[in-house]
N, C-alpha and C positions, 0 to 999 in steps of 0.2 A: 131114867135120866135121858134127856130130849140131846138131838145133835148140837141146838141151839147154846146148852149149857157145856157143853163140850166146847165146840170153836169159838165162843167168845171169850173165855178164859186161857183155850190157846193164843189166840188173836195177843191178847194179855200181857200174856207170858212172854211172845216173840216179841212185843214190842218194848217191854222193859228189858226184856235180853240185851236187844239191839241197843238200847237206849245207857243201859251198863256198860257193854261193850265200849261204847264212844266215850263214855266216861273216864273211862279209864285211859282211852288213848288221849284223852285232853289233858290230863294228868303227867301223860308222859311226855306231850308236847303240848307245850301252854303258849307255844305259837299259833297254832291251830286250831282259835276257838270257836269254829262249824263246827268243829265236833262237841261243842257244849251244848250249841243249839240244837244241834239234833238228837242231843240226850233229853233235855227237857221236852223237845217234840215227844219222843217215842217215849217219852214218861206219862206226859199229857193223853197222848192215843191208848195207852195201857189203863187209864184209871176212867177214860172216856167208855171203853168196855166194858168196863166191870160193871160202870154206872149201867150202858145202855141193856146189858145181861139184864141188873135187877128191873129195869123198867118196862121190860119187856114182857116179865111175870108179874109187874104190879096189880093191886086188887083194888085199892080203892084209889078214888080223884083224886085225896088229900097225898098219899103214897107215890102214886105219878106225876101230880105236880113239884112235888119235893125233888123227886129227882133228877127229872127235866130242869127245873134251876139248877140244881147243883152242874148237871153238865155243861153250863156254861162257863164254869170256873176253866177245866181243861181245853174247852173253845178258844176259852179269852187268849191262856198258854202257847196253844197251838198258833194262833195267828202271832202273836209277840214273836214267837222261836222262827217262825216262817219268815216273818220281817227281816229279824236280827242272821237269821243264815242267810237271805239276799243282800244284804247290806255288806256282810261279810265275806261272801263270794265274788258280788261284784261289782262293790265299789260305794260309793257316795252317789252316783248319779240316777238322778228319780227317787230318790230315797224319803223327800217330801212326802207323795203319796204311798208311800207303806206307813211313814210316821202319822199321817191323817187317817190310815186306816186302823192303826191301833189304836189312836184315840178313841174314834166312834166305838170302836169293838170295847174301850176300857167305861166308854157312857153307858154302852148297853148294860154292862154287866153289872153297873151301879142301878141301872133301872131292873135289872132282873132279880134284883132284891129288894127295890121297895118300892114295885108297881105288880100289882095282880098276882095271880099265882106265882108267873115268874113271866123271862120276858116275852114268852111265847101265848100265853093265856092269860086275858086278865080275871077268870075263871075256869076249874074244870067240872062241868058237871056230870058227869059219870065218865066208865073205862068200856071202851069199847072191844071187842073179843075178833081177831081174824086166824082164819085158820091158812097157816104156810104147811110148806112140801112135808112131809114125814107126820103129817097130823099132828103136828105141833100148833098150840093155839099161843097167840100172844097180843099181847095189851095196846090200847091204842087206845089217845085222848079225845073227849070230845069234849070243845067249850065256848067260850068268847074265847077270840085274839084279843092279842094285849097291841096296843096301837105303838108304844116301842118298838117293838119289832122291827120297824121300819129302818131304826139304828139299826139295828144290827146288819141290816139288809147294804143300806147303805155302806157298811165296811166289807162286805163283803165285795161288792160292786168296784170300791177304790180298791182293795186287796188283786183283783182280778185285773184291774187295770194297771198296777204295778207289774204283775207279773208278765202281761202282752207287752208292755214298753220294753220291760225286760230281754222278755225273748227275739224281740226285732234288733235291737242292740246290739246285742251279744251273736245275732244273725252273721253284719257284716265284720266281725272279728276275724282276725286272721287265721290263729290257730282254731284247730279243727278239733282239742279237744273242748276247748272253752265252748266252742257252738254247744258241740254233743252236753255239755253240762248242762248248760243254760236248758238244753230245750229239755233234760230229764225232771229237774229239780224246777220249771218255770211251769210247765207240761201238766207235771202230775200234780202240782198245785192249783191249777186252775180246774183239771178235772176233779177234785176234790172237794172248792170250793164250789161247783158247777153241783154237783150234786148236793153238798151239804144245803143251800138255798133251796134245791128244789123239796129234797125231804121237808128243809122246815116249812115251807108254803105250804106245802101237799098237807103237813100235819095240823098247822095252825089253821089252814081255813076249810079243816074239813073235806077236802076232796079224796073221796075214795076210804077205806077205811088203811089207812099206812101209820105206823108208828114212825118214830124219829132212828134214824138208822145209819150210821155215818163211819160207824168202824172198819168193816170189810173195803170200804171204796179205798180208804186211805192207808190202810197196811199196806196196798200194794204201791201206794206212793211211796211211804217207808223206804217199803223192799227198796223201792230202787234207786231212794235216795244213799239208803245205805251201800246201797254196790258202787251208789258213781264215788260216795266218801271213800268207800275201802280203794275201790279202782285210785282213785286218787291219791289214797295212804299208799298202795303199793308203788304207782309212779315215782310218788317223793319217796321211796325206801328206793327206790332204782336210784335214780336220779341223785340220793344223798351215799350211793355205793359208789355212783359212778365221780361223786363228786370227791370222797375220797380218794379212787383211785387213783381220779386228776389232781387233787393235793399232791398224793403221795411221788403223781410224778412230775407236780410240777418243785417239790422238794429234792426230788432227783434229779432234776434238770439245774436249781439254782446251786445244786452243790456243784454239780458241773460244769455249768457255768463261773462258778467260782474259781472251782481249780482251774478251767480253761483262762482266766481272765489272770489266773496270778502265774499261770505258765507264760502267759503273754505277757506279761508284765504290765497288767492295766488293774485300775482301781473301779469296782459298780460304786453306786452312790443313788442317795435316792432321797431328797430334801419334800415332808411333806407341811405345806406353807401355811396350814389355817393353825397349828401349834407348833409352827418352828422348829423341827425334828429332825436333824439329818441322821444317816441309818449309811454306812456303808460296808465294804469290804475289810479283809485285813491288809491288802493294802493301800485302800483308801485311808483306814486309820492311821497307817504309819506317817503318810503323808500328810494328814491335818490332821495330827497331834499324840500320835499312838494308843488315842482314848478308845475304850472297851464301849458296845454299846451306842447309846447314841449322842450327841450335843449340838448345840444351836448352829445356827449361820453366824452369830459373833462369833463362836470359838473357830470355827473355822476361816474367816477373816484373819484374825491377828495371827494365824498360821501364814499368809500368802504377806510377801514385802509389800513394804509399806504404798512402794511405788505405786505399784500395781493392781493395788485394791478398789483404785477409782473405775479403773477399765473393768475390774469383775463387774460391778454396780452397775454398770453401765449395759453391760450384757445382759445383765440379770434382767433391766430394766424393759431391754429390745425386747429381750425374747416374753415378755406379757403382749407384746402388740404381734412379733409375728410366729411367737409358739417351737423355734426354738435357739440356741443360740451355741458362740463355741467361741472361745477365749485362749489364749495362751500369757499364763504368769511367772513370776516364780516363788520359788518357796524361800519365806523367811530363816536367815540366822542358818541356813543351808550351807557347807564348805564339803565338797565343792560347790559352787552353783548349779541349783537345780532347776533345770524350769519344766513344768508341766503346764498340756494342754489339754483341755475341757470341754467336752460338750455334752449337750442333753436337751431335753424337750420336755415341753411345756404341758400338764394338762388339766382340763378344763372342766368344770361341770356342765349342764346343760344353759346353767342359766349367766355363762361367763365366763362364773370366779376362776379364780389358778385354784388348783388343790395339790396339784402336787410337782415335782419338775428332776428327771430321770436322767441317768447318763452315764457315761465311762469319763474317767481320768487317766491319760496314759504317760509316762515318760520321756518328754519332748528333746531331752538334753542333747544325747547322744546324734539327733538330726540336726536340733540348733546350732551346735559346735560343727559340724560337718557343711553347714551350709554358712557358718560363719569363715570356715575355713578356705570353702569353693567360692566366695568372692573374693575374701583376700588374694586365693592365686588367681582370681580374674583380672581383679587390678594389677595383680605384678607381673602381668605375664607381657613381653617384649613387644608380641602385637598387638596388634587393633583388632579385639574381636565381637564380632557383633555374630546375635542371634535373630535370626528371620523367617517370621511364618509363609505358606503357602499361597498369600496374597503379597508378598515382599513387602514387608509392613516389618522395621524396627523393633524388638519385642526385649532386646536386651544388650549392652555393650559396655564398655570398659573406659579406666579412666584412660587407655592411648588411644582408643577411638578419640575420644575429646580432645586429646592433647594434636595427636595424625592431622584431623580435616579440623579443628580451628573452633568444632561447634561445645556447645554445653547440651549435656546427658538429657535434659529437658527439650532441647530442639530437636533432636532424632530421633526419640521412643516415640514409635508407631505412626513414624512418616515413612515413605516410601524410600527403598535400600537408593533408586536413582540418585536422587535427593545429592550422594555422591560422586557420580559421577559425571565425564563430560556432558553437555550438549548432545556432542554427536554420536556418544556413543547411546543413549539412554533407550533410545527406543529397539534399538538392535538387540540391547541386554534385557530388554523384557520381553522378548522374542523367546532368548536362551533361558530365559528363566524358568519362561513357561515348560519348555520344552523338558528341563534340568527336573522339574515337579512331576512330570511323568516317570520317570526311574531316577529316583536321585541314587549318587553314588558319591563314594569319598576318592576326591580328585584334583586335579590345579586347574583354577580355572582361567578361559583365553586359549585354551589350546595351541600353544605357540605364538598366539598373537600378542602386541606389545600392550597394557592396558594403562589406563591411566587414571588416577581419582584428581575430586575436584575440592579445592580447600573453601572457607567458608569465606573467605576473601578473593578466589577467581581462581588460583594459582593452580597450574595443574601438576600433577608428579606421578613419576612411572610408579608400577604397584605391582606387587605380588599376591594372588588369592589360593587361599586351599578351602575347600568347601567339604563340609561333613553331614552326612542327614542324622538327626536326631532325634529317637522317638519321645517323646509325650504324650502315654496313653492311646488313643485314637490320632493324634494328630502327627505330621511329624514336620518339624523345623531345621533349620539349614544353619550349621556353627558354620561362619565365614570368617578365616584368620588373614588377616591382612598385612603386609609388608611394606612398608615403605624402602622400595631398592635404587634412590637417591644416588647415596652413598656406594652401594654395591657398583650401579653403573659406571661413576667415577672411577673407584678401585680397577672394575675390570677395565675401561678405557685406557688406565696406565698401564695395568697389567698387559694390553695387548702391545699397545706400544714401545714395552720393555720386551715383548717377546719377537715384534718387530725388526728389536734394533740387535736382538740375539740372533734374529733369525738371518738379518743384512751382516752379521759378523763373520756368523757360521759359514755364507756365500764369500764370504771374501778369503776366511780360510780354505773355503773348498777349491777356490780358482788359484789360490796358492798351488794347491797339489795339483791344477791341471795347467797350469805356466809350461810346463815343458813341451805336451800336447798339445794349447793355445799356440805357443811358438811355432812349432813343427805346420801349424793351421794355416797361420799368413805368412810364415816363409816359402810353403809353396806358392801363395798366388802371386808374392812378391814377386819370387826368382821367375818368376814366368812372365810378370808387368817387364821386369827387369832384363829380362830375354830379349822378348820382344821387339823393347825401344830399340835394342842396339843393334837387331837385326834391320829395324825399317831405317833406321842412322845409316848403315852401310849399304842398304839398296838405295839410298837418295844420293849418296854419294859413288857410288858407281853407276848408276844410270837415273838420274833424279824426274825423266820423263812418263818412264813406267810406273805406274803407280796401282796397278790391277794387285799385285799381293798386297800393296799397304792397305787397303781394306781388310781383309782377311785377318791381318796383323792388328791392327785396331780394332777388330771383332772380340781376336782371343784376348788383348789388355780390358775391354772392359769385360769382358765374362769373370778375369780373374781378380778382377778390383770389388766385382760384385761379391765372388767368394769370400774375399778379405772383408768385404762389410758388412757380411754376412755373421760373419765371427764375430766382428766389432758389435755388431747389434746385439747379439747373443751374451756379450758380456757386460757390456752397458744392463741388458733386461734382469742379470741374475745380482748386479753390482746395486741397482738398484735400491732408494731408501726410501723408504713409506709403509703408511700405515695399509692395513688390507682392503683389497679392490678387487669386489667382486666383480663376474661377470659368467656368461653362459660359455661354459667350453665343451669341447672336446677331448674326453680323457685319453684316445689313442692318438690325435693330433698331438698332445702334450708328451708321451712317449716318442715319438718319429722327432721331436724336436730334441729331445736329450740325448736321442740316440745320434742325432746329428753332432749336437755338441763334443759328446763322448768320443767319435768315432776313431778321432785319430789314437788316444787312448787306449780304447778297447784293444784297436789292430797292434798298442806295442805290447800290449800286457797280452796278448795272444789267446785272446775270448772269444768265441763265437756266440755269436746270438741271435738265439729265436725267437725271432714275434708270433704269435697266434692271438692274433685282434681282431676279434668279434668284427664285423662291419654293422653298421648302422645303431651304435651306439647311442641310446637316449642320453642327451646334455646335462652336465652337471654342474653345479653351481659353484666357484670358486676364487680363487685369488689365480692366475698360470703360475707367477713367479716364482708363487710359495712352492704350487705342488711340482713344479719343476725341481726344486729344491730339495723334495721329499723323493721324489722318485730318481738325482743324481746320487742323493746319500745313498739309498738302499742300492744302486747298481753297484757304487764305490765300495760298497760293504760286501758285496758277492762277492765284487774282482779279489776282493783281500782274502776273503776267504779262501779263491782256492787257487793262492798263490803259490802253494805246495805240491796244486793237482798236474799231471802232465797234459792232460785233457782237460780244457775248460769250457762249459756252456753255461750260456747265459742267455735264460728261458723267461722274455714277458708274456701272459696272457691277460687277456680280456675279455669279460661277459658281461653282461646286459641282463639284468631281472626288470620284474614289475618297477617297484620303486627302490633301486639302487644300484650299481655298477659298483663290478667286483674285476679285481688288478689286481694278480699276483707274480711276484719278482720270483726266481727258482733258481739255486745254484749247481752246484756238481761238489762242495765243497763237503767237508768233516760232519756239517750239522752243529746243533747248538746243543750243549750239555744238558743234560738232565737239571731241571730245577732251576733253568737260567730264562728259560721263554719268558716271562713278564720279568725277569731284574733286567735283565739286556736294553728296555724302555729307559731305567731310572738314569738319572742324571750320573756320571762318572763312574760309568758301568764300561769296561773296554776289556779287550782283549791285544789288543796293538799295540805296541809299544812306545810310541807316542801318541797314543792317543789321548783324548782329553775326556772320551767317555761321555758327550753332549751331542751329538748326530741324531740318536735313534728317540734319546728325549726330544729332544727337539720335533723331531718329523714326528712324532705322537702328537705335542701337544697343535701344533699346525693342523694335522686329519681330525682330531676331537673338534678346535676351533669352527670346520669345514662341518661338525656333525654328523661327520663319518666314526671310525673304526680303523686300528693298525696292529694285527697282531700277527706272531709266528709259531712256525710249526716246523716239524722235521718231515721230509718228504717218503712215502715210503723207501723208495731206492734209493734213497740216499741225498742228502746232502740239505738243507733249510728252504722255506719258503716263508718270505714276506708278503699279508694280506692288505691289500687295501680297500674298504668297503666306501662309498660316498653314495649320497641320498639323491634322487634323480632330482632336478630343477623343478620348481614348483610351477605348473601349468600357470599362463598369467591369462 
């Protein structure tokens, strides 16, 4: 037995192995009919063998011609299965010229049964003998060519020419394993068919003595078609592992998704449009219609009020032109009212359609109600409040806003906040606005200054503002609450002038209790006016020439007329009635003037008193009369104190800070009891036994008016001290 008859029956055997092999897996996957094609390939190359084995040892012409036709049949096979696996691999394109190559190749095969010997010879006239490697002799034709052939040749030609269109193709592909395919399975077919032409030329016309020989070239196309198929099988066995994998986690993920979406309280949903399917959660079921499974877009329709259902339609309709959309409805025949809002997205095939359109459902109620409630108390809230962005642009206001400045809700959303304000003030406040945008804080705004808004008919009216920043998100906006203080003004305007005409009362009582020391005041300058005359009376009448002393004597009558009208002016200033008048003073001036008043006073109630007054006091801004008035009380209030004491002093000081001036009164007396430093302020708080218990109220509410401070304290050593704090005068 020759080696010949050995490896072509291996050749055989491997190639119906392989050919079973794929058969089998087409069997198991009937998605993947290469692998059919490449069954009948390596069925076709197996029985190609067998044929070329016995032709190899044929003896006579009639025996070689024979079987040279026959291996046409497996030829014909071979190129069909080559077509049908390109065609299969990679697509419909060019696919023309492999179907034109099969045809010629299915003409030849009709001519290579009923032209000549077959379609290579149209005669053989004897068997020619060569001797290969191992001393192996074998068989070779000698005859006429059969003029056929040329078909055959021909498909071979277009077959090759399919495969280079092929291979250049599949060149600029992207993936890099499709190249490597193409060039295996394009590759080893053109070298197959490269050689298979040559053999037959070489045999058909006699050159050289070579038999027909075609099995060894093409095994090794086989091989390696078979490895890129199996490479391939094993890729898609990866690839469908890892495709489970990814199922199984993306089934872990939608359960988790699920439980997250019902821990959240939101409904998934998923409507797909070319069969009207909607597919949701369990609590999207509950919500249209408790149904198990899935049911159309009508049934879920007659779920949403009736109101309502034009606006779904309409969303529905938006989101085909811009892919996705988001609604808020409510649910029908719902107690309580439900309303739920919706959104989702649209998606598309390549060539347009909608196919399918995804989303969550979440439970809107709980926000709706909460935002139905935050305008309700917008509207009832006592101010005028508007909302304003960081350009002073209108972004939200109330119905006292409209009612306040005169306008409608439509004239002021997203015009500028001025828009309210004076004239003159408008461009100052866009100054402060600006400024207010770099650190906003919650504040009043005007910083003491008087402000004023402007009505929608001219009219201007004092204002009150409190400013709040508010975030939204990235941005943040300014709640501005507004006050109309009209009214307030009025109020306090009477209120002062009722505390005015308390405060001119209070003075009239206190000069009651100083009548006896008033008297004692112009009695001396009187008796002394009164002196006087009757001295210069008796010097004219005893010597009415000289007249050198009555100067002197008329000197001392006006010094003491002065005295006396000195007093008189002092009590006129404190008898005084009017409302308050400010003015720049002197707070240690305004003590030397009480103390003047006081003085005859003081010396009968047998007080001493020390001044320690700061010099060079920054001026403060005030009424004199009042705080005159404040500072007789509080002295009147020591002397009382320590009317008990054998030693009495009576201690003013005065300091001077940055911005305020501090005055405090100090006695020698008892002190003030525990628990009593702020009630000793209230109205009808006394300790005197005619007292009325209105002094110390009083002189509080006078130093608050001044926007100062009046409170007490007990002194270490003993005895109470009254504070008086006031704000220095505003630099003009």
């Amino acid at each position: 037995m020759t080696w010949v008859q050995i490896a072509w029956p291996m050749l055989a055997a491997a190639s119906l192995t392989l050919g079973l092999i794929h058969v089998l897996i087409w069997i198991r996957q009937r998605s993947m009919p290469q692998h059919l094609a490449f069954a009948v390939a390596a069925a076709s190359l197996s029985v190609l063998a067998v044929l070329e084995m016995v032709a190899l040892h044929a003896r006579t012409p009639a025996e070689l011609g024979t079987l040279i036709r026959w291996m046409h049949v497996p030829v014909a096979l071979l190129v069909a299965s080559l077509v049908a696996f390109a065609r299969l691999s990679f697509g419909p394109k060019y696919f023309a010229l492999g179907a034109v190559a099969l045809a010629l190749r299915l003409v030849a095969l009709v001519a290579n049964f009923t032209s000549g010997a077959n379609l290579n010879f149209a005669a053989i006239h004897e068997v020619g003998r060569v001797r290969w490697p191992g001393d192996v002799w074998v068989a070779y034709p000698i005859g006429a060519p059969n003029p056929w052939v040329i078909v055959a040749q021909l498909s071979n030609l277009l077959l090759a020419a399919y495969m280079v269109v092929l291979l250049f193709s599949t060149a600029r592909a992207a993936d890099p394993q499709v190249r490597r395919h193409a060039a295996i399975i394009c590759g080893g077919w053109l070298l197959f068919i490269g050689l298979m032409v040559v053999s037959a030329l070489v045999m058909t016309l006699n050159i050289g003595k070579a038999p027909f020989v075609g099995t060894p070239s093409f095994v090794f196309v086989i091989a390696a078609m078979s490895y890129q198929l199996g490479s391939n099988l094993i890729e898609s066995n990866r690839l469908a592992a890892k495709l489970r994998e990814s199922e199984l986690a993306r089934l872990q993920g939608e359960r988790d998704l699920q439980h997250a979406a019902e821990g959240a309280r939101v409904g998934l949903w998923s409507w797909s449009i070319p069969d009207d399917r909607v597919v949701g959660s369990s609590k999207s079921r509950e919500w249209f219609g408790g149904h198990e499974g899935e049911c159309d877009l009508a049934s879920v329709m007659r779920r949403i009020h009736p109101n309502d259902r034009p606006q779904l339609r309409s969303a529905i309709e938006d989101a085909w032109e811009s892919g996705t959309f988001t609604t808020t409805f409510r649910l029908a025949h719902a107690e309580p009212e439900r309303w739920l809002t919706v959104s989702g997205e649209m998606e598309f095939d390549q060539e347009g359609r909608a196919l399918a359109m995804r989303g969550v459902a979440r439970d809107d109620t709980d926000s709706r109600l909460s935002g139905e409630r935050f305008r309700a108390l917008l509207e009832a809230a006592p101010s005028a409040l508007l909302l304003v962005d960081e350009a002073g642009r209108i972004c939200l206001l109330n119905a006292e806003t409209e009612r306040m400045f005169g306008y409608a809700r439509e004239e002021l959303l997203g015009r500028d906040l001025e828009r309210l304000l004076p004239e003159s003030m408008r461009a100052t406040h866009v100054r402060h606005r600006q400024m207010y945008s770099l650190g906003p804080t919650k504040r009043v705004m005007g910083n003491g200054h008087e402000l004023h808004g402007l009505r929608q008919d001219g009219t201007e009216f004092p204002i009150e503002v409190g400013l709040n920043p508010v975030r939204f998100g990235d941005q943040t906006l300014t709640l501005a609450a507004v006050s109309d203080i009209s009214e307030r003004r009025r109020k306090d305007a009477e209120l002062s002038l009722r505390r005015d005409e308390v405060a001119h009362l209070s003075r009239v009582t206190m000069l009651g209790e100083l009548s006896g020391s008033l008297a004692h005041e112009l009695n001396q300058p009187l008796a002394a006016i009164l002196s006087n005359a009757q001295a210069a009376q008796r010097m004219l009448v005893r010597n009415p020439e000289d007249l050198s002393e009555i100067g002197e004597i008329l000197s001392d009558i006006v010094e003491n007329d002065r005295r006396a009208g000195d007093v008189i002016r002092r009590l006129r200033t404190l008898l005084r009635k009017g409302s308050q008048d400010l003015a720049r003073i002197d707070l240690n001036d305004t003590v030397r003037e009480c103390l003047r008043l006081l003085r005859s006073d003081l010396r009968n109630r047998d007080v001493v008193v020390v001044t320690d007054l700061a010099p060079g006091l920054p001026p403060i801004e005030g009424d004199p009369v009042q705080l005159q008035q404040v500072l007789v009380n509080l002295i009147f209030n020591a002397c009382d104190a320590m009317r008990e004491q054998d030693g009495r002093h009576l201690t003013l000081r005065s300091v001077g800070r940055r911005d305020h001036v501090h005055l405090t009164v100090a006695d020698d007396g008892p002190g003030i009891d525990t628990g009593m430093h702020e009630r000793i302020f209230e109205p009808f708080q006394t300790s005197k036994p005619n007292g009325l218990g209105l002094g110390l109220a009083i002189c509080r509410t006078i130093v608050e008016s001044h926007r100062g401070r009046l409170w007490a304290e007990n002194a270490s050593g003993g005895g109470a001290q009254l504070h008086i704090e006031l704000p220095v005068a505003r630099v003009e």
